[in-house]
N, C-alpha and C positions, 0 to 999 in steps of 0.2 A: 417433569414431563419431558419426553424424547420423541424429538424427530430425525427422521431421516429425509433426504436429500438425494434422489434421484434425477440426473440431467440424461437426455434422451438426442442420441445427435452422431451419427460414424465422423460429423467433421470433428468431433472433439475428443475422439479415439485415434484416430491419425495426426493431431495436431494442428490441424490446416484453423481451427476456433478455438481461444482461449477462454476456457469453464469462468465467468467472472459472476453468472448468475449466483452460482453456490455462494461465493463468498457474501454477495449482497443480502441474499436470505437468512444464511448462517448468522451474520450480524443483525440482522434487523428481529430476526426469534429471538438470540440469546437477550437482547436487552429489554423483551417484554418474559423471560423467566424460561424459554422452553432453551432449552441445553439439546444439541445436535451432537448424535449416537453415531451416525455414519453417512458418509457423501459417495455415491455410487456414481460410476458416467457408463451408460451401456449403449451398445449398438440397433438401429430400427431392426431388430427385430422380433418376432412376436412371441416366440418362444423362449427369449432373454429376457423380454418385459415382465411374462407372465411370473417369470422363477423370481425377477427383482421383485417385483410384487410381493408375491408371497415372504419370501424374505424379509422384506420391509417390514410387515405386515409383524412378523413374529419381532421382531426388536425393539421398534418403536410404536408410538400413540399417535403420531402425526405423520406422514407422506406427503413431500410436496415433490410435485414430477416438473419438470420442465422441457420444454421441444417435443419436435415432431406432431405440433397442433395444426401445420399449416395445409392448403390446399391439395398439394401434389402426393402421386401415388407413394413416396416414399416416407409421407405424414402416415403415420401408422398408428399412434400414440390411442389416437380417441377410440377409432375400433379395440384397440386391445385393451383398455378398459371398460367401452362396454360390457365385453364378454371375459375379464378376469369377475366382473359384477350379476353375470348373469344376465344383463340389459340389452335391453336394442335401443337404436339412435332414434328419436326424434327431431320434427322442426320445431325450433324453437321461434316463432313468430317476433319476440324481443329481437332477437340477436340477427336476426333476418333483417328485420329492419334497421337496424347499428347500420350493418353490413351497406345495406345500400341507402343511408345518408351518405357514410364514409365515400361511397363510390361515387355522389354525385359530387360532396363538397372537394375531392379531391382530383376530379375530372378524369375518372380514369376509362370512361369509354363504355364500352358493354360490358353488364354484371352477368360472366359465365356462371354455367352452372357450375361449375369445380368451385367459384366461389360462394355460390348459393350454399351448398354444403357444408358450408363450413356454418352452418345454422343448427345444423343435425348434433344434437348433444345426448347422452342418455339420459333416459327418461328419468331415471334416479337422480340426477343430478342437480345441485344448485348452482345455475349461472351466476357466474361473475361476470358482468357485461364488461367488456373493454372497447371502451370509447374510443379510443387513440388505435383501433385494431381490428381485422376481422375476424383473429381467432379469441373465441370465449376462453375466461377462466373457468374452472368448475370444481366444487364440492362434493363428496361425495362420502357418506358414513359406511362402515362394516365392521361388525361386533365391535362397536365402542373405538373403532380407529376412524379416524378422518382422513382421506386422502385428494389430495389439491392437486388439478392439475391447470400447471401453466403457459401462457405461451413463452419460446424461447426469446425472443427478442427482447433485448434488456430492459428498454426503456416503458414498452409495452407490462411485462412483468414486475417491474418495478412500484409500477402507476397502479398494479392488482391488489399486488401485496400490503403496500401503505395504506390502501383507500377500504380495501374489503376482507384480506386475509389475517391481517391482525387486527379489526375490530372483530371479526369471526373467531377470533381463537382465545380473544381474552374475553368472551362473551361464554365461550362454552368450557376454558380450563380455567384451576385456580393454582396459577401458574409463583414459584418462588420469587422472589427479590433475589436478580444476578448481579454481583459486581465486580470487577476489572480494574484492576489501577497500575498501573505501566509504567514504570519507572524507567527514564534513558539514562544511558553511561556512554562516555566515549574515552577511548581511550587506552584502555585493556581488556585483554580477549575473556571469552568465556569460562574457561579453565582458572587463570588467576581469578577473577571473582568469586568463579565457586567456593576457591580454597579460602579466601579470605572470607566471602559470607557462611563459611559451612555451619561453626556453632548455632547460628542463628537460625539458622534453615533446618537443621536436625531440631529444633525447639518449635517449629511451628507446630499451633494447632493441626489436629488433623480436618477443622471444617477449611482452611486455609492451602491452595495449593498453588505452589511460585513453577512459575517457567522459563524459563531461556529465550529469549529468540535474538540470535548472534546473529549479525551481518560485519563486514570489511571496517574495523576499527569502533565498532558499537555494541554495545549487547543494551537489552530492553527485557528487563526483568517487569513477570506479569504475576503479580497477586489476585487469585481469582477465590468467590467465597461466594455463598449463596444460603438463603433462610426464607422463613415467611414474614421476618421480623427486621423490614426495611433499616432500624436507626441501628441493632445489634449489630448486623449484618458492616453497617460502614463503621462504627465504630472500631470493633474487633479489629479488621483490616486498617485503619488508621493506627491503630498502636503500633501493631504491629512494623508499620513502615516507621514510626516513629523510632523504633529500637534500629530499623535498618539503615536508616538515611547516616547515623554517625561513623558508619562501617566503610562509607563509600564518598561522601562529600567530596573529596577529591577528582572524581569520576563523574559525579552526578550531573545533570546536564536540564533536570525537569521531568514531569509528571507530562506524558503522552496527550492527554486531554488539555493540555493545558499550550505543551508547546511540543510539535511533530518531528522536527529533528534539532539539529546544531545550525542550520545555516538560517532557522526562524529566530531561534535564540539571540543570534547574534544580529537579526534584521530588528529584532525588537529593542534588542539594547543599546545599537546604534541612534535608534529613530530614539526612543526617549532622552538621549544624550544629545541630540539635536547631531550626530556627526555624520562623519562619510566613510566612502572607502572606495581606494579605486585599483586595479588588482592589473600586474602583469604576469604573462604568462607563456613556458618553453615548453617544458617536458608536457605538461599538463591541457595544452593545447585548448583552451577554451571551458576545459569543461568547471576548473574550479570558478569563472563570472556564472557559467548555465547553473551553476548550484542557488544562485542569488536569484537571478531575473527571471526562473522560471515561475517565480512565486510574484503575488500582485504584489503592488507598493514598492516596489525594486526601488523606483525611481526617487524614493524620498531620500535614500542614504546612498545609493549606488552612481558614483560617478562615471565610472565606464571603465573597459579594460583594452589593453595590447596583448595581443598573441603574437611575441618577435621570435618565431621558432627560430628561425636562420640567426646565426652569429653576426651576419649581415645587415639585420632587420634590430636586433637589441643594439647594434654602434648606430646605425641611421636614424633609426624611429625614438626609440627609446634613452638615446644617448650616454649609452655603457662605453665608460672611457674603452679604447682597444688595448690601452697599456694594462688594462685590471686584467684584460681578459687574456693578454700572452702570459702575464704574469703568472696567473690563478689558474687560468682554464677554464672555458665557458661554463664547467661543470663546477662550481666553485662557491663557498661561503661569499666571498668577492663579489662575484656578481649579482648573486641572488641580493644584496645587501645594495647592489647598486639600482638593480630592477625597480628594488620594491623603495628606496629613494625618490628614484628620477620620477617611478610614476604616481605618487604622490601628489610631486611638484609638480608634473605639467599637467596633473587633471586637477591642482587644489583640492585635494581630498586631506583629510584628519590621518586617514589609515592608509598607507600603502602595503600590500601584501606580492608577493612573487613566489617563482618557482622555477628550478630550472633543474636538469637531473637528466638520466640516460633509462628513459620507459624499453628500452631495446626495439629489435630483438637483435641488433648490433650496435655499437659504439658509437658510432657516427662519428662526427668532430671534435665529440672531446674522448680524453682516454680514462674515464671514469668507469669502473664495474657498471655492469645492469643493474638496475634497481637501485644506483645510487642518487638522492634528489636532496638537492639544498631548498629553505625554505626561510623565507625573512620575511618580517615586518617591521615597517618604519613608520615611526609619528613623528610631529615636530620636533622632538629634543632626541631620538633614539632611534636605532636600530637594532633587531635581534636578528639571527638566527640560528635554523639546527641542522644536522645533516640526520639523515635517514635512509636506512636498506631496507628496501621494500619487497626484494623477490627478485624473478628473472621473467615473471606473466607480465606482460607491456599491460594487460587490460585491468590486471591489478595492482599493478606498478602507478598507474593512474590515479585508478580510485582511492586507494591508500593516500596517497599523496595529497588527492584535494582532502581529503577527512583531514592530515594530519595539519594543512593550512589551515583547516576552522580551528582544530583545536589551538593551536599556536597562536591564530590571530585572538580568540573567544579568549585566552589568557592574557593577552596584553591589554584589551579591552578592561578585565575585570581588575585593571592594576592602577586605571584610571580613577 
């Protein structure tokens, strides 16, 4: 079963709104069986809607449209589907009245008629009352396609979809068993895995098909497979990973579903180890602690961190002998090894981790290359570290950097 995915809106053709509806749709079909053919974003207008329409119409068995349900003359959406349908609007007396509860419980003064209108549905159609809204969702059939129109507002759309649009679609399709299983790597890029998983991957079934999806120091290899025969289905794709997990154990970081990146992973196997970690930080400016705390529970394993950017700020705060740093250079194995020492000890933490390196897009005080960054972690008995070139982009120079501290620290961890 295939649907399509039409969002309706010139903010989201200029940029000014980011399309997040699609994704939340596209996710919430695929895991009740319907597999999404094409995602279109067009402009209010009605001779653009009419030609998506039709378009839709020949590709896919499902339409679901989003935006331009609302009040104002630039809401264009619901007329242009009356008359792709041949219909005229009617009032809808339900939704009419939605509409001015909403307006009383939420005090909003006199019920215009620009809002009264938005009652007006075509007469073909099946409301979807939304509760939490004054624009209607709606169903609508033609030659054996179903076309859904929603409102754009996320939370509104959201609340349609779960409550009314897929108990409607698994009611009326007999939709396959989808499955998804996601495997994380960190550590080497897209290209070296290929080449070392190729055998394997040239050997997949053809009902089985892997994808890539690289980001800055990770790749997330995705095994996708679908049937009517729910246990074949996970079976099949469990072997299969089962043959590929020996290829990569090295790399391997967990199953998506289970754990979302390296900075879970390693919040999770802190907390079951009962330990800490408490993290200083230069080149990296804050961002490798936001990799921790922006997720709940921070506080169970996360002791806190220093950002002593200044050479100034790591001898004062942090207590980096000055003698390491004439010696070595703030840019330095030395120091990075003294960072992730000192702060350790002055937050009592299990783990100290640091970083200190030249993000550009000039040298600053030390006379290290761009892109050069040292990295160390210290426990009670030891210290490591590595050096690493990361580029001459300060914004990837970054990011690379905090990735290459989990992976560093997540290895010292597993040696425990």
């Amino acid at each position: 079963m295939l649907a399509e995915i039409i969002t309706i809106g010139d903010e989201l053709l200029i940029g000014q709104v980011i399309d997040t509806n699609s994704a939340f749709i596209a996710k919430t079909l695929n895991e009740i069986g319907v597999s999404i053919y094409q995602i279109t974003s067009i402009q209010d207008d009605k001779p653009h809607i009419l030609r998506a329409f039709k378009a839709a119409e020949g590709r896919a068995d499902i339409i679901i449209i989003t935006g331009g349900l609302g009040p104002t003359k630039d809401d264009i959406t619901k007329k242009t589907i009356a008359e792709y349908f041949a219909d005229t609007l009617v009032r809808d007396t339900g939704v009419l009245k939605n509409i001015e509860t909403l307006w009383k419980k939420h005090g909003r003064g006199v019920l215009l008629q620009v809002n009264k209108d938005q009652a007006l549905v075509p007469s073909k159609a099946k409301v979807l009352m939304n509760t939490i809204g004054t624009a209607p969702g709606m169903l609508l059939e033609n030659r054996n396609k179903t076309f859904i129109a929603l409102p754009g507002v996320p939370f509104e759309m959201k609340k349609l979809v779960k409550e009314q649009v897929v108990p409607a679609l698994k009611a009326k399709y007999n939709c396959p068993f989808i499955l998804h299983k996601t495997l994380l790597t960190q550590g080497i890029g897209e290209s070296t895995i290929a080449k070392r998983i190729e055998a394997w991957e040239d050997a997949l079934p053809s009902t089985i098909k892997l994808a890539y999806l690289p980001n800055l120091g990770s790749v997330r290899l995705r095994l996708s497979s679908k049937g009517f025969i729910e246990e074949e289905v996970k079976q099949e794709v469990a072997a299969q990973i089962n043959t590929l997990l020996p290829l990569i154990e090295d790399v391997f970081v967990g199953f998506e579903d289970e754990v979302t990146s390296l900075e879970l992973l390693i919040a999770k196997q802190l907390t079951q180890a009962k330990k800490t970690l408490a993290v200083a930080e230069s080149c990296t400016g804050g961002a490798l602690a936001e990799k921790f705390t922006q997720n709940a529970g921070a506080s169970t394993y996360f002791k806190g961190g220093m950002v002593t950017y200044a050479t100034e700020t790591k001898v004062k705060i942090l207590e980096v002998s000055e003698q390491i740093i004439n010696t070595h250079s703030v840019v330095s194995a030395a120091v990075a090894e003294a960072m992730a020492k000192n702060v350790r000890q002055l937050l009592h933490a299990d783990y100290g981790i640091a970083t200190t390196g030249n993000a550009g897009p000039s040298k600053g005080e030390a006379s290290a290359d761009i892109g050069t960054v040292y990295i160390a972690v210290a426990t009670k008995n030891a210290v490591i570290s590595e050096k690493f070139t990361l580029g001459t982009d300060r914004k990837r120079v970054i990011k690379r950097a905090v990735n290459k501290a989990l992976e560093l620290l997540e290895k010292e961890i597993l040696k425990k």
